[in-house]
Every structure is written in C-alpha cells, then in structure tokens.
C-alpha positions in Angstrom: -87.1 171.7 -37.6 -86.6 175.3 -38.5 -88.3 177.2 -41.3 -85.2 177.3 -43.7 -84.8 173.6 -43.3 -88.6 173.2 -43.8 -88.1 174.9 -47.2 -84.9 173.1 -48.1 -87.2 169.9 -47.1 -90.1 170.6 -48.8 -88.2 172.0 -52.4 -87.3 168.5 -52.8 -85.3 167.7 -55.8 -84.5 170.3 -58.2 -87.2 171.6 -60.3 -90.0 170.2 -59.0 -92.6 172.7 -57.8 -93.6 173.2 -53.9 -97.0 172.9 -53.2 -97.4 175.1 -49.9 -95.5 177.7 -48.7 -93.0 177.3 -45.4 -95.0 177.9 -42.1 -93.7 181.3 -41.2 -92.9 181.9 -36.9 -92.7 184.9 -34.8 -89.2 183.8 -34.4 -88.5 183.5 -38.4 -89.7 187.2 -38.6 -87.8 188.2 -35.7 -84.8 186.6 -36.9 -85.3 188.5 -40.3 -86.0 191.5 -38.6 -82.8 191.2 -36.9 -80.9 190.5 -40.3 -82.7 193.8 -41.4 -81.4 195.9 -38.3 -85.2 196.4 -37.8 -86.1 197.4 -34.1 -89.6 195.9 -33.8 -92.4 195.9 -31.4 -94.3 192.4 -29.9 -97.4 193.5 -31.9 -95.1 194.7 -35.0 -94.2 191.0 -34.8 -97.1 189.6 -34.5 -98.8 191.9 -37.5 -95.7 191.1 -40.0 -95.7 187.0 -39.0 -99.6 187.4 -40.8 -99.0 190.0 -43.4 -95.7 187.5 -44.5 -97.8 184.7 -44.4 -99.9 186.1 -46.7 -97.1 187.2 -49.0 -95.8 183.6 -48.8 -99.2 182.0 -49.8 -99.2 184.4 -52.8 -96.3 183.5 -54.2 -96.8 179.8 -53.5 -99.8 180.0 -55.3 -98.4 181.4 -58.0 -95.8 178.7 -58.1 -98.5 176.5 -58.5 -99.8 177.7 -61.3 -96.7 178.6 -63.0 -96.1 175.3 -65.0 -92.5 173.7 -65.7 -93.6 173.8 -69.6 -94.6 177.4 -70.4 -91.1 179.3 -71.2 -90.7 182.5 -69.1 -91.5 185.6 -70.6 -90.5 189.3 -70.1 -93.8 191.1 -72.0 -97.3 189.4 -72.2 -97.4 190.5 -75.5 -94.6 190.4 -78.3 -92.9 193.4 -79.0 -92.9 195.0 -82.5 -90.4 198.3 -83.7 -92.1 201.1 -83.2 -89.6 203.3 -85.1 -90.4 205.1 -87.9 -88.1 207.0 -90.3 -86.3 210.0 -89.4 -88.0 212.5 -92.2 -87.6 216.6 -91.7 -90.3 218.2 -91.0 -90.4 221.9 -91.2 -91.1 223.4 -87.7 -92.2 226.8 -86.5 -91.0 229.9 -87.4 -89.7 232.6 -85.3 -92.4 234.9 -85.7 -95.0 231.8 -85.0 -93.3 231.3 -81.9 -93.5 234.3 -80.2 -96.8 235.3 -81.2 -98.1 233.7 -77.8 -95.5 234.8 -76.0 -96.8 237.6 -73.3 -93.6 239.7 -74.3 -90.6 239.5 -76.7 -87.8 241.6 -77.4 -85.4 241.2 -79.9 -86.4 238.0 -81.3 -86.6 236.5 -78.1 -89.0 235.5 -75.1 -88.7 238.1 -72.3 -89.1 237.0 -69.1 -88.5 238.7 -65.5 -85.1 238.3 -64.0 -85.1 236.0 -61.1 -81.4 235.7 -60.1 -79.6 238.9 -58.6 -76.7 240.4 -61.0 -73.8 238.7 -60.4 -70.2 240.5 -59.9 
C-alpha cells in the first residue's frame, strides 16, 4: 500500500483524530523531491526520509493532543484595544532641535553633499 493510501486509510472517517503518523519511504521523499524539482543525493535521501519522520511524529503528536472540543484559537491570550486617544501634544521647537545638530544653517540641519550636481 502506498503512503498516501496509508494516510487516507488510517484518517478514517471524518474528524476523528489519527493516532500515528504515515510511515514515511525513501521513495515517498523521492517522489516529493521530484514534485519539488529537487535534485537530490542517495544520502540527501536518506537524511530527509529521518529528518521528515521526525517532522511527521511532531505533528502527529500534536494531533494528539489537540482535542475535538477546545475551539481553535489565533492568540493564547485575548486581545484588548490598545488605542488611546488622539490628544496634541506640543513637540520640539526649532531651536531645540538643532541644538544637537553638529551644524545648521539657516534653520536647518547641514549635512555633506553626497550626490554629484546634477545638470
């Protein structure tokens, strides 16, 4: 049997939970690998058929866990507004804001020219 009819197999009917994940093959990852235009080597193979195992476990296990009565959420926590009115505040004034400045001239920062004059 191959792996996608394992899976369809072992979802059963709808909504009820797997309990393992689908045994992964060198072939499955080649095939996918394939599907992906992916060029891979024997031992890329043989390194991805464990390291998608693994994935596959993970999320099987998390599957597990995830029970059919606990509604989905977006944010583990609720969210509240974090707005606060829009009230004018008065800012800085010129003079404040170029006192730092390492030069100004007429009111304004000066800073060295960087681009070339243009025609």
């Amino acid at each position: 049997m191959s792996s996608s009819a394992e899976s369809t197999a072992a979802a059963g009917s709808a909504g009820e939970v797997r309990s393992a994940a689908p045994h992964l093959t060198r072939d499955d990852v080649d095939h996918l690998a394939h599907l992906a235009r992916l060029d891979l080597t024997e031992a890329e193979l043989n390194t991805y058929v464990g390291q998608l195992s693994v994935i596959l476990d993970s999320v099987a296990a998390v599957t597990r866990v995830a029970a059919g009565d606990i509604e989905p959420t977006t944010h583990a926590v609720p969210l509240t507004n974090v707005f606060r009115p829009d009230v004018p505040v008065p800012g800085v004034s010129q003079a404040q804001a170029l006192a730092g400045a390492p030069s100004a001239q007429d009111g304004r920062f000066r800073v060295p020219q960087i681009l070339g004059e243009e025609s």
